[in-house]
DRENNUKE-522577 format. One line per field, with one value per residue (C-alpha): residue in three letters; x, y, z. Coordinates in steps of 0.02 Angstrom, whole numbers, plus 50000, padded with zeros to 5 digits. Layout:
% residues N
type <- (ala, ...)
xx <- (X, ...)
yy <- (Y, ...)
zz <- (Z, ...)
***
This chain:
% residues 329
type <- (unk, unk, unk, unk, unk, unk, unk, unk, unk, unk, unk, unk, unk, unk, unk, unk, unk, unk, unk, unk, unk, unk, unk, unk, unk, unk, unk, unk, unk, unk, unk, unk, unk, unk, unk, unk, unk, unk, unk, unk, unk, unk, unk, unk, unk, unk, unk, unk, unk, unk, unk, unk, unk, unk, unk, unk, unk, unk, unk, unk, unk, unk, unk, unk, unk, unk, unk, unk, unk, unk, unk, unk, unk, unk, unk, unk, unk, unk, unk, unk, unk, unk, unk, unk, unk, unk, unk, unk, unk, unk, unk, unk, unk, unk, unk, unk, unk, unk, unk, unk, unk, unk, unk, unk, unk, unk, unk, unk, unk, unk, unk, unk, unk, unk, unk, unk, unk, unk, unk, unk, unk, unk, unk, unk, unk, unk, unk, unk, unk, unk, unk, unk, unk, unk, unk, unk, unk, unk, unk, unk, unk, unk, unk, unk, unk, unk, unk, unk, unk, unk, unk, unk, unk, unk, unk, unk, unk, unk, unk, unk, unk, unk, unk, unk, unk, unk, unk, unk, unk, unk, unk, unk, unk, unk, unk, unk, unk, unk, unk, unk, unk, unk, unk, unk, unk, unk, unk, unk, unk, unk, unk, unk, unk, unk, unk, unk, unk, unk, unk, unk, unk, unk, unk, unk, unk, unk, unk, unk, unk, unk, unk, unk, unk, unk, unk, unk, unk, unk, unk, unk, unk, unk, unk, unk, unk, unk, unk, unk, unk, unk, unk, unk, unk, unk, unk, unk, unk, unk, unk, unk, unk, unk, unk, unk, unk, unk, unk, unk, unk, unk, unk, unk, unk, unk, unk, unk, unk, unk, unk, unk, unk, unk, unk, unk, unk, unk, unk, unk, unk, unk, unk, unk, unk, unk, unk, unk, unk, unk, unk, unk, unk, unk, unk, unk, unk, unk, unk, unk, unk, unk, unk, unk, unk, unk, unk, unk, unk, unk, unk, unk, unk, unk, unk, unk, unk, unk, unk, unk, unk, unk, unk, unk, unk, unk, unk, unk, unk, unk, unk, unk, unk, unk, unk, unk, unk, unk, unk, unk, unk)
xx <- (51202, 51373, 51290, 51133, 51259, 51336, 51188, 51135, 51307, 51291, 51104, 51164, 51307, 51208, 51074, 51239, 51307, 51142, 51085, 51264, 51252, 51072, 51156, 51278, 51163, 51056, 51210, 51268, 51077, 51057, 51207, 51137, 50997, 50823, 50678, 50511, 50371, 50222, 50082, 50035, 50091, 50195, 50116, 49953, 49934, 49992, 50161, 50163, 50174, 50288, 50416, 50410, 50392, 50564, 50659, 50648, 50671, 50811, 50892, 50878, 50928, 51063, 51030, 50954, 50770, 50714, 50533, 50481, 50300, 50245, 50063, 49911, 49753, 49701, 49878, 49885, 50027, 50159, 50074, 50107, 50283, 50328, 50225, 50353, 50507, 50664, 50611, 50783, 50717, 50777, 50623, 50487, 50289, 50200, 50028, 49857, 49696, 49656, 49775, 49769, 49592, 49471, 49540, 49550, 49349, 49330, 49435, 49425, 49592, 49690, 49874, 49927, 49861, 49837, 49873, 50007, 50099, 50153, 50210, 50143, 50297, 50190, 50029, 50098, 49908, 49739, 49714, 49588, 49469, 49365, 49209, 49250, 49177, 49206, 49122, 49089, 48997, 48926, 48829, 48815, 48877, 48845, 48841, 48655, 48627, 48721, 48638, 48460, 48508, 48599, 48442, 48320, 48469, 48499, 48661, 48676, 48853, 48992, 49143, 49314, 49436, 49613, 49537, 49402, 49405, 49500, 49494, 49405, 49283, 49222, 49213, 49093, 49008, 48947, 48936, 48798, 48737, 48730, 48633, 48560, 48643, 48673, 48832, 48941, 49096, 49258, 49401, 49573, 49768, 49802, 49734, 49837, 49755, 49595, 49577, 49642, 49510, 49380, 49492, 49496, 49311, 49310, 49216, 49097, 49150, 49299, 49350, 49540, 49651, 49604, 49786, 49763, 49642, 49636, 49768, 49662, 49503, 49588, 49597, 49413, 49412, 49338, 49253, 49264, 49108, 49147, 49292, 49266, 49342, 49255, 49316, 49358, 49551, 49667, 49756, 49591, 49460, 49315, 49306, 49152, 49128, 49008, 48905, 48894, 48807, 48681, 48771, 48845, 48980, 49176, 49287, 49457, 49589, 49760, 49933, 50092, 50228, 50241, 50375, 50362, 50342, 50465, 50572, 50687, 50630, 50757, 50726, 50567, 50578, 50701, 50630, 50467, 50557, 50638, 50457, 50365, 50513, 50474, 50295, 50359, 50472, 50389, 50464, 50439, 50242, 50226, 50286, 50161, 50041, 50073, 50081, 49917, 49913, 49840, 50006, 49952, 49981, 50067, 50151, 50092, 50214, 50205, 50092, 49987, 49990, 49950, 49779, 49756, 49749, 49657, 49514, 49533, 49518, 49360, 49306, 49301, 49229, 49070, 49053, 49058, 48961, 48827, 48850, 48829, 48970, 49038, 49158, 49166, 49290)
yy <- (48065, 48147, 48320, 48281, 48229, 48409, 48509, 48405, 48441, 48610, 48645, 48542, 48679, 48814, 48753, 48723, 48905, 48977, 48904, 48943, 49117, 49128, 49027, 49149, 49288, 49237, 49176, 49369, 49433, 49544, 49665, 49843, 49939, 49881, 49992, 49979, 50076, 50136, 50178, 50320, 50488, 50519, 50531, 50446, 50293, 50160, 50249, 50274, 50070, 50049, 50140, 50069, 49898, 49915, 49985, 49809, 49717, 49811, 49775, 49608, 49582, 49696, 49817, 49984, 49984, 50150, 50190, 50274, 50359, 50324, 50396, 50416, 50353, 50279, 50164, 50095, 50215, 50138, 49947, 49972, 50022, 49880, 49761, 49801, 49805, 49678, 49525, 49534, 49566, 49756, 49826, 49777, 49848, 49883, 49917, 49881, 49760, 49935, 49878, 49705, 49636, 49796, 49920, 49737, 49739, 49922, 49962, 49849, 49944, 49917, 49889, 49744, 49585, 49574, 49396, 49359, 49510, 49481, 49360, 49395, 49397, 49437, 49501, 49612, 49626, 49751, 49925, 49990, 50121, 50246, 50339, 50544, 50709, 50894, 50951, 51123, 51039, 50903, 50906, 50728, 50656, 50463, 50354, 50314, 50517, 50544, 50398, 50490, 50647, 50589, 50496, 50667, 50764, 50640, 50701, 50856, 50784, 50745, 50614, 50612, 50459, 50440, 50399, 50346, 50163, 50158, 50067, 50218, 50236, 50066, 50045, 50214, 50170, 49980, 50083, 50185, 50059, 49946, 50101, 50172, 50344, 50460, 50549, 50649, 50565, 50675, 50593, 50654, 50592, 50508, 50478, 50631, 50749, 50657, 50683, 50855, 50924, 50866, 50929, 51106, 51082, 51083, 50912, 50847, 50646, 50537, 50348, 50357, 50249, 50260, 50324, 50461, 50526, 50495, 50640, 50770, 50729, 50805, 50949, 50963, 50990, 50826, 50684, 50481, 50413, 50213, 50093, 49970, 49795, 49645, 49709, 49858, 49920, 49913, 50064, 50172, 50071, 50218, 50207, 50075, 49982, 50002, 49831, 49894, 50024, 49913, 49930, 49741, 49772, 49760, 49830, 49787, 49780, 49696, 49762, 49679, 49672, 49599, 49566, 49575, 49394, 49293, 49343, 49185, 49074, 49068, 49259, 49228, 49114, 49214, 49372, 49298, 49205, 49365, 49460, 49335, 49376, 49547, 49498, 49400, 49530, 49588, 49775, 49780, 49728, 49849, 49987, 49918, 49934, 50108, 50160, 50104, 49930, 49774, 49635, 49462, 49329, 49220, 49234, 49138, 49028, 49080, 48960, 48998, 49193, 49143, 49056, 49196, 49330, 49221, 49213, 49399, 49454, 49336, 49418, 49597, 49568, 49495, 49646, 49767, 49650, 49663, 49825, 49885, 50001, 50098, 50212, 50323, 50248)
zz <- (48068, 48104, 48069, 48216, 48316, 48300, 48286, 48501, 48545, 48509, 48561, 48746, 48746, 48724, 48854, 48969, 48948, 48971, 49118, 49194, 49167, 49241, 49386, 49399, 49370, 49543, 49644, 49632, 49672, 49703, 49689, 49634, 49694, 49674, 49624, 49688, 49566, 49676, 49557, 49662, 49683, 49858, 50005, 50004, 50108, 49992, 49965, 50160, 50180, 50044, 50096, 50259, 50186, 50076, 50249, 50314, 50156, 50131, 50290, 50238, 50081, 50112, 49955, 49955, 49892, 49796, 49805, 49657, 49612, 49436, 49473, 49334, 49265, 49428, 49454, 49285, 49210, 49326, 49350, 49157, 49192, 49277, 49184, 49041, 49150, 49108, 49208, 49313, 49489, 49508, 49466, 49566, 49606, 49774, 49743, 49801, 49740, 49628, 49463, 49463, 49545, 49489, 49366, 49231, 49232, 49223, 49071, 48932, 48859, 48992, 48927, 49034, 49102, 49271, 49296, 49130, 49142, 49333, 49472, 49653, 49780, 49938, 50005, 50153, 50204, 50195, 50229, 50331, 50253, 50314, 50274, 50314, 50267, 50292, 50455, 50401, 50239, 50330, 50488, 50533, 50676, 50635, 50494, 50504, 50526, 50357, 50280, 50327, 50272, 50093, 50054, 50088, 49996, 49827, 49735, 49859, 49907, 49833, 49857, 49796, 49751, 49688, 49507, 49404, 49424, 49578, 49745, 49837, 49679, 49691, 49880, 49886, 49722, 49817, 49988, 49892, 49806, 49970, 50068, 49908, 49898, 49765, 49775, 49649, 49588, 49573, 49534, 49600, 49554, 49716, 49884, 49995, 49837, 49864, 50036, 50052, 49932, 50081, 50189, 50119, 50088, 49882, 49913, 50066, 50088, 50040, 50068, 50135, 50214, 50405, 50452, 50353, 50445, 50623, 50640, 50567, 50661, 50795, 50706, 50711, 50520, 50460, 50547, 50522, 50516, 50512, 50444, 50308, 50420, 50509, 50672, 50754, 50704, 50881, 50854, 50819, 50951, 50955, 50761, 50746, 50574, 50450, 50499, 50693, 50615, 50508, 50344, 50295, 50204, 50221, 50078, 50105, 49982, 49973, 49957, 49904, 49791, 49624, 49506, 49294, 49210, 49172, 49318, 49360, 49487, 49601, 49617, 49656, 49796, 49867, 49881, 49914, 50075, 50147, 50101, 50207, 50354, 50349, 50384, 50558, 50641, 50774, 50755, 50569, 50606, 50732, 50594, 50477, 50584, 50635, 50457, 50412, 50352, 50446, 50399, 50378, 50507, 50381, 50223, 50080, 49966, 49790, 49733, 49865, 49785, 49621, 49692, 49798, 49647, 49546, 49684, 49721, 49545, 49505, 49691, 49631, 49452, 49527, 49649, 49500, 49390, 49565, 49593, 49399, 49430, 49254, 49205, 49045, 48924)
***
C-alpha cells in the first residue's frame, strides 16, 4: 500500500511538473523567430501570398516570420519537412490543396499523412487560375477557338505544370478531360519555371495563378484565355470564366497554413485566432488580394478546419478517381 501510495505521488508530480513547463512554455510564445516552409521554389504565386501573409501575422504576433522554400517532387519534399518538424509552433507550412487534398491519391508512397501528420491553423482562401498560352505558338483568340483547334490538332500542344501530380497537372488533366483534349504533359519545379517556359515559348499552354499573368499579357507575349472561378475576379473584370464560355467547371484550390501534429493546443488556438485577424483587416485583405489570392470572408475555428480538410481531401480523390487521372510511380 505504502509503496502505491508513492509510486501516485510521484506519477501526480510528474504530471504537475510537466504540465507547468508546457504552461510556461506557451505563456512565453512565442519568443524567437518562426519559420514558415513554402513547398515551392521562390517566386511562383503561392510563395507570393505567403510572404505577404506572414508580414501581417508578424505584425501581430510581434515576431519575425521567415519564409523559407523547401521546393521538389511537386511540394512534397518540404510538406515532408514540416510534417517531421518538432511540434513546438516555430516551424510552420503555407501551402496549397496540392500536398495535402491531391498529391495523397496520386502517390501511394507518399511519406506523410495528409490528415495525421498535421493540424490546419487557417484557410487564408483560393487562388484564381488561369488558362494561358504562347501567342506566337498559339493562334487562338478564345477559349472555344482553342478548344476547336486542340480537338482537329490531338497532342499537337503541349502544357506545363509545377510537377507531376500537382495542382496545375490535375486542373488541366480534368480541363481536358472535361472538353476532351489531348495535350502533352511537361512537368516543371515550380509555377514562375512553369510559366516562363510558355513564356519563352519551350511550351504552348500553362495553368498559373491569374496574377501571374495579367502583367505579361500586356506584353503581348502570351494570352489568358479564361479563369477557373464561379464568378468573374474584381481586379481582372475582362477575364471571363471557363463556364461563360460553355465549359462547367471551376478548379479552385485552397491555401493556408498548417502546423506539425502534436503541436500544443494552446498554440493552436492562438495562432489560429490572430490567423483568422489577418483575414479581417481591411489593408491586409486588400494586399491579399492584390497578390493573387481571393481571402475568405470568415475564418474558420479549428474544428471547423479539421472538417473542412476532411471534405476537401474526400473532394479531390473523387475528381481523380472521375477523371482517371495517373501518374508514373
Amino acid at each position: 500500500m505504502t509503496v502505491m501510495i508513492k509510486i501516485l505521488s510521484f506519477s501526480l508530480k510528474t504530471c504537475l511538473g510537466f504540465c507547468i513547463a508546457v504552461s510556461a512554455a506557451f505563456a512565453e510564445y512565442p519568443d524567437k523567430p518562426i519559420k514558415m516552409i513554402v513547398p515551392y521554389p521562390a517566386g511562383g504565386g503561392t510563395d507570393n501570398v505567403a510572404r505577404v501573409f506572414a508580414k501581417y501575422l508578424s505584425d501581430r504576433i510581434k515576431q519575425p516570420i521567415t519564409v523559407e522554400n523547401r521546393g521538389g517532387a511537386s511540394g512534397m519534399v518540404g510538406t515532408e519537412f514540416v510534417a517531421r518538424a518538432a511540434p513546438d509552433g516555430y516551424t510552420m507550412e503555407y501551402t496549397v490543396g496540392d500536398t495535402h487534398s491531391v498529391i495523397p491519391h496520386l502517390f501511394p508512397k507518399v511519406r506523410y499523412d495528409p490528415l495525421k501528420d498535421f493540424v490546419p491553423v487557417v484557410v487564408v482562401g483560393s487562388m484564381p487560375n488561369a488558362l494561358v498560352v504562347n501567342t506566337s505558338k498559339v493562334s487562338a483568340t478564345s477559349l472555344n477557338e482553342f478548344i476547336q483547334t486542340a480537338k482537329a490538332n490531338p497532342g499537337k500542344y503541349s502544357y506545363s505544370t509545377w510537377g507531376v501530380g500537382s495542382g496545375a497537372h490535375i486542373r488541366t488533366e480534368a480541363f481536358n478531360e472535361k472538353t476532351d483534349l489531348k495535350m502533352l504533359h511537361v512537368p516543371y519545379q515550380g509555377s514562375g519555371p512553369s510559366f516562363a517556359a510558355v513564356l519563352g515559348g519551350q511550351v504552348d499552354v500553362t495553368m498559373v495563378p491569374l496574377s501571374m499573368a495579367t502583367g505579361h499579357e500586356k506584353g503581348g507575349n502570351v494570352r489568358i484565355l479564361g479563369v477557373d472561378t464561379t464568378s468573374r475576379v474584381p481586379d481582372s473584370p475582362d477575364v471571363p470564366t471557363f463556364t461563360e464560355q460553355g465549359v462547367p467547371i471551376t478548379l479552385a484550390f485552397w491555401q493556408g497554413i498548417l502546423l506539425p501534429a502534436k503541436t500544443p493546443k494552446p498554440i493552436i488556438a492562438y495562432l489560429n485566432r490572430e490567423a483568422n485577424a489577418v483575414l479581417n483587416d481591411p489593408e491586409a485583405r486588400a494586399s491579399l488580394i492584390k497578390a493573387g489570392v481571393i481571402p475568405r470572408a470568415n475564418g474558420m475555428s479549428v474544428k471547423e478546419l479539421d472538417t473542412y480538410m476532411q471534405n476537401e481531401f474526400n473532394r479531390w480523390g473523387q475528381v481523380i478517381k472521375t477523371t482517371n487521372i495517373k501518374v508514373d510511380q
